[in-house]
Structure formats: structure tokens, C-alpha cells
N, C-alpha and C positions, 0 to 999 in steps of 0.2 A: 602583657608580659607577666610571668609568674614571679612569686617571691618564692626561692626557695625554702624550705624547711629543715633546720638544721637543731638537731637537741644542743645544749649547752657543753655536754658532753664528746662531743664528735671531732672527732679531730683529721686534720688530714698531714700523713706522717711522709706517703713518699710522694713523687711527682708522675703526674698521669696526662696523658698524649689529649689535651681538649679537643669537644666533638666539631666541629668545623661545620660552618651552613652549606658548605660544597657537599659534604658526603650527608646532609640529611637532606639536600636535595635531589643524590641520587638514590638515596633509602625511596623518598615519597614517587620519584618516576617508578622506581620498580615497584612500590604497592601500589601504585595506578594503575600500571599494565597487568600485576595479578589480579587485582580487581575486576576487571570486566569480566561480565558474565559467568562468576564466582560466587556462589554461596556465602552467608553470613558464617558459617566456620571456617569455608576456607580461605577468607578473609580477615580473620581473628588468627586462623595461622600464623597467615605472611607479615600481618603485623608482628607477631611477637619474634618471628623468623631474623626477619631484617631488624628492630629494632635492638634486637639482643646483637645483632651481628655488627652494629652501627656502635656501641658502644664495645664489644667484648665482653656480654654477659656467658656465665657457667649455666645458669637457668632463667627461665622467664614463665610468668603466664600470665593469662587475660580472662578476667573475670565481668562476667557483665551483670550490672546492677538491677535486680527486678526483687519485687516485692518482700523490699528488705533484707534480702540477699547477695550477695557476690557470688555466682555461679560460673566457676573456670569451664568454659568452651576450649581453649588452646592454651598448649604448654608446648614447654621447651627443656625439659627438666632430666636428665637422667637419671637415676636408669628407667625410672618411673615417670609413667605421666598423670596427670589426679584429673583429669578429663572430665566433670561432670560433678566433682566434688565442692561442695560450697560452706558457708560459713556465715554466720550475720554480719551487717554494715556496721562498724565499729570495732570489730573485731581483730587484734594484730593491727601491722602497718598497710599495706591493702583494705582491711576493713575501715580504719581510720582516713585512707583518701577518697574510700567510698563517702563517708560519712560528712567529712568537710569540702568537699572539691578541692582540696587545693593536696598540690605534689609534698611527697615526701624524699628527701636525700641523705643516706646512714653512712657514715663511714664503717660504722662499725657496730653493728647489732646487739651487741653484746653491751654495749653502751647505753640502748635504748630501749624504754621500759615498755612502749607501744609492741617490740617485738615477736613474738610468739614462733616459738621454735617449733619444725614441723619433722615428722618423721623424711628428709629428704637430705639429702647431701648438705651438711651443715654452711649454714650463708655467714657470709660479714658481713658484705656489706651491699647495700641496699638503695634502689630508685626505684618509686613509685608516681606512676602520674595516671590526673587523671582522663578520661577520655568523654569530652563533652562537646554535646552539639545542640544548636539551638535552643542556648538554657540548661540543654538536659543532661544531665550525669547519663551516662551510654556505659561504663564500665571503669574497671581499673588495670593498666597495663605495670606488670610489678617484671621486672628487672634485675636481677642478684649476682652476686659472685662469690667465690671461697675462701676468697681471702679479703683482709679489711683494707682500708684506703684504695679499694680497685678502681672508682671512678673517679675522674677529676670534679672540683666544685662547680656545679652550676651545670650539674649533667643532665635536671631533669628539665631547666629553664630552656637547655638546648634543644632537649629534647618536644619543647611545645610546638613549632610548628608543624613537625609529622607526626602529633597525638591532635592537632587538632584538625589535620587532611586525616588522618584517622579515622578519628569518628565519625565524620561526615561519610568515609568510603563506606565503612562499617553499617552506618543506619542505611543509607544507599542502595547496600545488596540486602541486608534486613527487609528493608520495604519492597525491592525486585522480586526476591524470594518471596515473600507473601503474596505479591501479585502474579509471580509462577504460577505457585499452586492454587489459589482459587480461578485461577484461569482454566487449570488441568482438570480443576473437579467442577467448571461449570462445563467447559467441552466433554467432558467424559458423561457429565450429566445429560446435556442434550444427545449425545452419540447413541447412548443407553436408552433416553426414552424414545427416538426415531426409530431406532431400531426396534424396538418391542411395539412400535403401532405400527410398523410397516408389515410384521410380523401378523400382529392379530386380523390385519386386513383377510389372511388368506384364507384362513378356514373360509367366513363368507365367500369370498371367489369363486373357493373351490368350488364350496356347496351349488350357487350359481351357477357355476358351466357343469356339476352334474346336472340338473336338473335341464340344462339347453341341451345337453348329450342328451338325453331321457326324447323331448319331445324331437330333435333333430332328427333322430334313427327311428322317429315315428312309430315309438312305443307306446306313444297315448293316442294313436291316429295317423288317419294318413291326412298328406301334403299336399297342396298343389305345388306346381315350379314356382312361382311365385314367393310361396312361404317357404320355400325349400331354399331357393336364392338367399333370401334375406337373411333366416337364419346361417346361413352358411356364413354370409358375412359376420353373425355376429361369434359364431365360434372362432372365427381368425382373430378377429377384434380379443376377445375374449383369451385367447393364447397368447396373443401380443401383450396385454394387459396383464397375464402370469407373469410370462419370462420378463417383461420389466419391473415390477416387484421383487420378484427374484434376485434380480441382481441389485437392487436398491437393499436390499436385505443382506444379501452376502458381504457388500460394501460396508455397510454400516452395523453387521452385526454384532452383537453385544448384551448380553444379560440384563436384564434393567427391572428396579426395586420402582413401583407406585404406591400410594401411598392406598390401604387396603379399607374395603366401606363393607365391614362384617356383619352379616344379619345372620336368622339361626336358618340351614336350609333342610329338607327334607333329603337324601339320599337319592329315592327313586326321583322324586324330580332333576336332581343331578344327570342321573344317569338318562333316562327319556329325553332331556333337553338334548346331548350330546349325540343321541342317536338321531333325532329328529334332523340336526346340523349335517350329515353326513350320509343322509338314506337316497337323497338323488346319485352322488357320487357310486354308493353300493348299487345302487339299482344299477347303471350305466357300467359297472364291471361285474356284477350277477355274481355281488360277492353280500350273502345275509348275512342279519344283524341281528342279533340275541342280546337281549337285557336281563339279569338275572339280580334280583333283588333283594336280600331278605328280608323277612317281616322281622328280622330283630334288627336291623340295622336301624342306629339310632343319628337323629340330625346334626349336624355339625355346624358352628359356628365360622362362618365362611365369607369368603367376597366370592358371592355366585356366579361374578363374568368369567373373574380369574381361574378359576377350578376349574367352569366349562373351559377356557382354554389351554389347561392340562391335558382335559380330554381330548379335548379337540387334536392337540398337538401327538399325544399316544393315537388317535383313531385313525389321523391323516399321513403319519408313519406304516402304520400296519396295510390301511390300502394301496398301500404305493408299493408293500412288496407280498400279498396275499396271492397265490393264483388263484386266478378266473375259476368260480365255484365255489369260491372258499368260503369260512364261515368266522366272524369277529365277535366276540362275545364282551359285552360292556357289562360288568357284574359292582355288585356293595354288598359285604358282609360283615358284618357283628363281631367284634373283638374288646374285651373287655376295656372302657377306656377310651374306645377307640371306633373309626368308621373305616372299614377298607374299601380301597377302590380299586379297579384290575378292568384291564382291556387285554384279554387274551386274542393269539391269531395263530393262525397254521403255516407262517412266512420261513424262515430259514434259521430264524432263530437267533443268538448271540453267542458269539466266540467268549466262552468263560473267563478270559482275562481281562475281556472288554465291560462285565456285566457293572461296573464298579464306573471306569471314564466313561460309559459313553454317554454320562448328564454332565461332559464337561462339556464348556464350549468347544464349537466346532469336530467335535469327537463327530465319527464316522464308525459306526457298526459291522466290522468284519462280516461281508455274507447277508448284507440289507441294504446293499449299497448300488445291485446295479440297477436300479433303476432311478437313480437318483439325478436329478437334473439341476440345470443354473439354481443356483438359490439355496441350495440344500444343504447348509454346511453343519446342520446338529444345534443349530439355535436355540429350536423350539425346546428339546430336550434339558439344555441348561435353563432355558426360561423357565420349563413347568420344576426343576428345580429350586429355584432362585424363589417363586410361587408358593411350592408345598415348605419349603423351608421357612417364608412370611408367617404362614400361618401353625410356625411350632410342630410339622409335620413330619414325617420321613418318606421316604421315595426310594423304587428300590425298581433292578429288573428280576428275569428268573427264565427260567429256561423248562419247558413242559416236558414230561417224561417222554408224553407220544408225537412233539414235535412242536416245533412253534417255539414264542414267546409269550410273555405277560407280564404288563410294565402298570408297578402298583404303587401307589399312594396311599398311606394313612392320616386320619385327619383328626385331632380330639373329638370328642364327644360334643355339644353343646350344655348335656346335663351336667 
């Protein structure tokens, strides 16, 4: 039980209705019930809510005690609320029950030297307790009214059992909330990297069932039934294995940051690797592949998986809506500062108000889109985003005079 805190000076002039353990037992069921699965503020609300309402406070707030501060989260204060506003521990009568733990009870403010008068509706008289749990000072719940002798004696004493379910509700959702959110940003975390390796799986895939298209259609030779049979089987196998990725991808899509393993890379090797990933696929839709290099382009400092799967993701866009005969052009050129990268195609191009979202997630490209199957929801696009942005980069699309697109990335220099 508390001793109250009374200056020498305080005096109690008229008579005041005592707070009754009846009505701070239904104060505490009602901040029980607002408590569940309630935030650390809005739980520092309903405390000061109902406690101000349990006594008949004019204003109220609740400050919580951290690193030498009293920091008010919840008020009750007209016309103003000081939401965020704090003060050192010792500070006024609030800083002072920060300071001592033990409650403070004013009749009359103006009486009392600990005081400190605030720009708000001027107070008399004053109840401060404080809010402690397991040893630990948690905050201070300050209490006031307009005029003096407004609480009876022994308001703040009454007031200890629902400061001390209090603070216990109070650290309770503190600790929930904490364990909310590192729960949110470890699922978000796994979401994000499943989804960017389910993602990277495809380009291989693809690459692989061109290259089973290539000898299937008996482009490098012919078949007997035999080998004709088996591979057939393996192209079904091999489509089943697409469209379920696909949808593991769709399901679980999500932009996802790894952590980046930067060496210096040469440019044309960029680009040749990229094309190399993707020449069975071209062959099997008799769509060529143009590398254009310049000798002034200079190296960039890179994680060379991830850029190839930029390209990757630009290359496997563009075959998916090239026609038959078309020609893709994977280029690097020389910008002061800078290394450009561009996969131009002859496809249908971008609806100009798309040129900007369609590296959001999920964005779908007006007029790129009908060939687009399970899986395809614009991933890869936010990924090589998400990618050329790790590396301080910018990323853009563009739209070719004589038709087509061309989806470019810049990369610093290494020098």
C-alpha cells in the first residue's frame, strides 16, 4: 500500500465523493477487456480514459519512463493533446514521481513548489501515481483538475490497485506488440526470400525446356520412336514442372532484398552470359539474339548472379511476347559515370502511363500481356527493381520510335 504525498501546505477545503474499490473494480474489467489484442497506445489510452473517468479528472496523461525521460504516449487534455512531448525525470510533479516511485496528491498546485505550470488549461489540483511492474518504474499516470480541493484524500492510494493491473496490462501489450512485429518481419522475411528463389529457379527451367524443344522437334537430328517417346515424356514432365512453380511463385510473390557479394564485372561478359541463358529458348521460337557492346563500356561493381537475373527477367519478358522471327537485342553502353544496360525487342511495346508502374509489384504491362500465363504476375520486374536499386542503380523502360520496347538499367562504374 502506498503512503500518500502531501506538501505541508495543501489543504483540503471542501468535501469530495471517495473513490470506492466497487468502481475501481469496474475501471480494471473495463481496461481488461480493452486490453486484449490492443496495442501499447491504445492501451495507455484506456488507462488514462477510465482513470480520469473513475475519479472526475478535467485532464490526464501517461508518460512512460525510458532513458531518463518521461515521454507522454496518451492524454486526455483539451483542447490540446502534447502526444509525444516529453521532459526529464525530475522534472515538475510527474517528473518527480518518475524520479521517486512513490505517488504524488495536490490539493492545490499553486501551493506546491514541485509544480510547473504548462501552457494547457490551468490545473489545481493534482494526482500523480506511479505505474510499476516487476520492480520496474513503467511510467507515470498524472491526473488533474481546474479547480483546487477537487479529489478527496487518499485518491492516489485508491487509486493503486488499477495502476498496478495497469502496468502489468500495459507491459503485457508492450511485449505482444513487440512480438507482433518481429513475427510480421520474420514471415515477410521468409515470404520475400521463397519467393525470389522460386522466381530465380525459372530462367534455368526455361532455358532447359528450350533446349528439350531444340532436340524434341529434331532440330539437331533426327529420332527414333523410342527417343521420340521419352522425350515427349520429358516435355510434359517439364510443363508440369513450369506451371507448378508458377503458381508457387504467384502465391508467394514478393520482392525480396539478399544480401549482395560485389566483385568488379566486365560488361560484355554480362551481356554474353545472359544471352547464352536464353539461346535454346530463341532458337525453339526462331526469335535472334544480338549483343551489342561497346568498347567504351567500362566494368561495374556488381553481384554478377543478380544482374544476370535482371537480364534474365528483361529477356524472358520479351520472348514471351516477340513474334516468331523477331529479333532481341541485348546491348552496354558508355555513359559518363555510368554502364548502361538495354534489352531491346520488336513486342508491342508499353502503354506510356504504364512506363513508370509496371516495376511495381504485380504491375501487368497494357499490350504484353496476352501471352501471359499461371505465374506471371510482374515479379520479376519489381525484383530486377528491388536488384538495380541494391546496387545505387536506376532502372527505367522506353518505348522505340519504330516499334518495340527497351527495358534499361544503369549501373556505377567500378572506376
Amino acid at each position: 500500500m502506498w503512503v500518500t504525498d502531501l506538501t505541508p501546505e495543501a489543504v483540503t477545503a471542501t468535501s469530495v465523493t471517495d473513490l470506492t474499490p466497487e468502481a475501481v473494480l469496474q475501471g480494471l474489467v473495463s481496461l481488461t477487456r480493452l486490453a486484449l489484442n490492443e496495442s501499447e497506445a491504445a492501451v495507455a489510452d484506456g488507462i488514462v480514459r477510465i482513470a480520469g473517468g473513475l475519479i472526475g479528472a478535467d485532464q490526464g496523461a501517461l508518460g512512460l519512463v525510458r532513458d531518463g525521460e518521461v515521454i507522454t504516449v496518451a492524454a486526455l487534455m483539451p483542447p490540446r493533446a502534447p502526444i509525444g512531448s516529453h521532459f526529464p525525470v525530475g522534472f515538475g510533479v510527474a517528473g518527480w514521481v518518475a524520479a521517486t516511485g512513490r505517488p504524488a496528491e495536490i490539493q492545490d498546485v499553486r501551493q506546491d513548489k514541485r509544480y510547473v505550470a504548462l501552457p494547457y488549461p490551468e490545473v489545481r489540483s493534482f494526482v500523480g501515481v506511479p505505474l510499476s511492474n516487476g520492480g520496474d518504474l513503467l511510467g507515470v499516470l498524472s491526473l488533474a483538475a481546474w479547480r483546487p480541493d477537487a479529489f478527496a484524500r487518499g485518491t492516489a492510494e485508491a487509486l493503486a490497485p488499477f495502476a498496478e493491473a495497469a502496468a502489468m496490462l500495459l507491459r503485457n501489450a508492450a511485449e505482444a506488440e513487440q512480438t507482433r512485429n518481429r513475427l510480421a518481419i520474420l514471415e515477410h522475411a521468409a515470404t520475400d526470400g521463397l519467393a525470389e528463389s522460386l522466381h530465380e529457379l525459372k530462367a534455368p527451367l526455361h532455358a532447359a525446356a528450350g533446349f528439350l524443344e531444340i532436340v524434341a522437334s529434331e532440330q539437331t537430328g533426327p529420332l527414333n520412336e523410342q527417343q521420340k517417346d521419352f522425350l515427349e515424356t520429358a516435355r510434359d514432365e517439364c510443363a508440369r514442372l513450369k506451371h507448378a512453380l508458377a503458381t508457387l511463385v504467384e502465391v508467394g510473390a514478393a520482392a525480396a532484398q539478399r544480401p549482395m557479394q560485389l566483385t568488379v564485372v566486365e560488361p560484355g561478359e554480362l551481356v554474353e552470359a545472359s544471352l547464352q541463358r536464353v539461346r535454346g529458348q530463341a532458337t525453339g521460337r526462331q526469335v535472334r539474339l544480338v549483343g551489342e557492346i561497346d568498347p567504351q563500356a567500362m566494368s561495374v561493381r556488381a553481384d554478377r548472379v543478380a544482374v544476370l537475373q535482371v537480364l534474365a527477367n528483361f529477356l524472358q519478358n520479351a520472348l514471351r511476347i516477340v513474334p516468331t522471327g523477331s529479333e532481341i537485342t541485348v546491348g552496354a553502353t558508355a555513359v559518363p559515370g555510368w554502364t548502361h544496360f538495354v534489352v531491346a525487342d520488336r513486342g508491342p511495346g508499353v502503354a506510356e502511363y504504364q512506363l513508370e508502374s509496371i516495376f511495381d509489384r504485380f504491375a501487368q504491362g497494357e499490350g504484353r500481356d496476352a501471352e501471359r500465363g499461371a505465374g506471371e504476375v510482374g515479379l520479376g520486374l519489381a525484383i530486377s527493381r528491388r536488384i538495380v536499386e541494391q546496387h545505387q542503380g536506376q532502372i527505367w523502360a522506353e518505348n522505340r520510335h519504330d516499334g518495340g520496347a527497351r527495358f534499361c538499367f544503369a549501373l556505377p562504374t567500378a572506376a
